[in-house]
N, C-alpha and C positions, 0 to 999 in steps of 0.2 A: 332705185337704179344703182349698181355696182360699176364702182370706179376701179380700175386695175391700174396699176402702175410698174412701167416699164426699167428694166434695169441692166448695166453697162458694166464690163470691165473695163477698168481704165488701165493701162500703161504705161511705164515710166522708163529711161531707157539710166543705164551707167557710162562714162565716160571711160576710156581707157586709164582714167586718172584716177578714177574710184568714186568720180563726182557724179552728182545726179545732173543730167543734162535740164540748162534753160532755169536751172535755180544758183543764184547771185553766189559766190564765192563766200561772203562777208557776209551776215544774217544777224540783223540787233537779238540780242538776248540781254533782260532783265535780272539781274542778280542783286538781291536787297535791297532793292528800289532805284538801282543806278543802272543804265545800260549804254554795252557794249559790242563789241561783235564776237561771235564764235562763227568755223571753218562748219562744214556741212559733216564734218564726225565730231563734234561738238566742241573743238578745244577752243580755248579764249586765245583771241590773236591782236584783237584793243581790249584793254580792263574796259571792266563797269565801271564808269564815273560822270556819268549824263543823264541829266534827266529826260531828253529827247534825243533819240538817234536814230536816224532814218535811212533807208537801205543805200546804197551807193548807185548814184543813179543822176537825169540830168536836170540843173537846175537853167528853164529858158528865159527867166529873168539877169541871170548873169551871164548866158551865153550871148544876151544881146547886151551887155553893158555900151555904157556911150565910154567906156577905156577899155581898149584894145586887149591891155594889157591882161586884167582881170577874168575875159572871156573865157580862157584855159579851167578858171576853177568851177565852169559852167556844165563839166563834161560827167563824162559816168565813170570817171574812175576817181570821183570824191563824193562826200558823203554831207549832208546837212547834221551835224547837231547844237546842243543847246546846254550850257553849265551856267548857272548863275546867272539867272537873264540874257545871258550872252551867246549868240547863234556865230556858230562857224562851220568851214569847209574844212573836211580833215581826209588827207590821202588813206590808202587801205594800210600803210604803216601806224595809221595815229597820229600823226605828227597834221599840227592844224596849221593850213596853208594859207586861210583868208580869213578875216572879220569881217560880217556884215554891216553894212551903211546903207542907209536909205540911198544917197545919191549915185552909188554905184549900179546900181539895178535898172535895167531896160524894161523894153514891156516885151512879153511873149508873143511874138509872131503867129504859129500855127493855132489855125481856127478852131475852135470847140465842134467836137463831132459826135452830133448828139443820138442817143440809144436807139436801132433799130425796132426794136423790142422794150417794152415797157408794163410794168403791173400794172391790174386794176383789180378792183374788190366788187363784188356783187353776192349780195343776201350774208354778207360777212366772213366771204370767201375771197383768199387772193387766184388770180391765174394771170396768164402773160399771153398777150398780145401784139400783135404787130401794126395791125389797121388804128386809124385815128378815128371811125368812129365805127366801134365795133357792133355789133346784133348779139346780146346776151341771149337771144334762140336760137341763135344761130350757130352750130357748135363750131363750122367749117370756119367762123371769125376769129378763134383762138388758138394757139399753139397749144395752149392748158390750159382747160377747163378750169372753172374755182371750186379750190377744194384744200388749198393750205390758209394754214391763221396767218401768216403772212410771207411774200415773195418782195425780194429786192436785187434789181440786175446791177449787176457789178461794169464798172469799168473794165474799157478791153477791147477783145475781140464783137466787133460790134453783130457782126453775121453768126456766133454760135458764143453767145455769152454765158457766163457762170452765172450763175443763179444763187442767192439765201434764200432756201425754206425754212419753214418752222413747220413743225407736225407733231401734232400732241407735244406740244411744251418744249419739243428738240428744235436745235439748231440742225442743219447738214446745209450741203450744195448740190445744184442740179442743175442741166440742162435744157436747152429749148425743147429737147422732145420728150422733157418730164424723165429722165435718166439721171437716178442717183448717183452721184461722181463722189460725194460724202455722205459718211452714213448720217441719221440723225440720232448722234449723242454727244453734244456738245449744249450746254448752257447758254452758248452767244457767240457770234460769230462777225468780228466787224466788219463795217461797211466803206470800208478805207480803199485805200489804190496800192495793197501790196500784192494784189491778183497782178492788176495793169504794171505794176514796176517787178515785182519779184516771182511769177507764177508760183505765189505761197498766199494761205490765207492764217489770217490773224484769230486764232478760237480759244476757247477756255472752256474748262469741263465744271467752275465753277462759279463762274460771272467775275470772279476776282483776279485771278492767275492766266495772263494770257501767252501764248506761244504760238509758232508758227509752224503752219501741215502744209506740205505737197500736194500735189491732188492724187497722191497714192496714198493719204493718210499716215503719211512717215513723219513725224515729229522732229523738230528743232529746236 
């Protein structure tokens, strides 16, 4: 039996700014093992000097702080990183505005909302599903049939979510109705929340060097 697979142009739009819409201003980039931010045409606007730095976006542990005062550095226009064992909040200047403490931090409020859409593997094939207990005869029980080495739904949009395939040894991304949004020539592709925080994915063309693509496959 032949499997065909269907395929999408995807679209990205520009800002009158010259910015790509719905991608974060500030973007971590790695520079000799230290990372920083570069603007979306590449210039450094925080040096590299972290070893962890995370897109600017909201932390709901500090937004519920039991001090008032602190909740501000809870929002999305600061950023978590991490130098020297040492985790802070640094505004889009650089400039670090808070130290982490264990006593300051709440608990996060909004509920876990869990995947519409879920893998499953059968005869050593991944495909994606919706149903909790699907009929592998049944084809009308799956959005995709199995037929990649392995599928992983990303964080997000829970009604039309991004997808990791692997196919023949490639990394790309795809959709619920099996529409390649990334090609597959990427080495690895992680399985993080910079879809859900930054509609950017985290990929490497060699397992080691990782960077971040748009879903027009535009490099950062």
């Amino acid at each position: 039996m032949k499997r065909f697979l269907n395929f999408t142009v995807v679209y990205f739009f520009i800002s009158t700014s010259g910015q790509v819409a719905d991608i974060p201003d500030l973007i971590p980039k790695t520079i000799n093992k230290n990372t920083g931010y570069i603007d979306q045409k590449g210039n450094v606007i925080i040096e590299p000097q972290y070893h962890i730095a995370m897109f600017f976006s909201e932390d709901c542990n500090l937004l519920n702080s039991p001090k008032e005062s602190l909740r501000q550095y809870g929002s999305a226009d600061f950023a978590t990183v991490e130098q020297d064992e040492i985790t802070y909040r640094i505004d889009k200047t650089g400039k670090r505005v808070y130290q982490y403490r264990k006593n300051d931090l709440g608990k996060c409020l909004k509920p876990y909302e869990s995947p519409k859409y879920k893998a499953f593997v059968y005869d050593g094939f991944f495909g994606l599903t919706s149903k909790v207990d699907a009929d592998v005869r049944n084809f009308r029980d799956f959005e995709i049939y199995p037929q990649y080495q392995m599928l992983y739904v990303l964080d997000g949009n829970t009604e039309d979510p991004m997808i990791i395939a692997v196919r023949k040894n490639k990394f790309g991304i795809i959709n619920k109705k099996n529409q390649v949004v990334i090609p597959f020539e990427y080495e690895d592709i992680k399985t993080n929340l910079s879809w859900k925080t930054a509609n950017l994915f985290e990929v490497s063309r060699n397992g080691t060097d990782y960077f971040y693509i748009d879903q027009n496959n535009q490099a950062y």
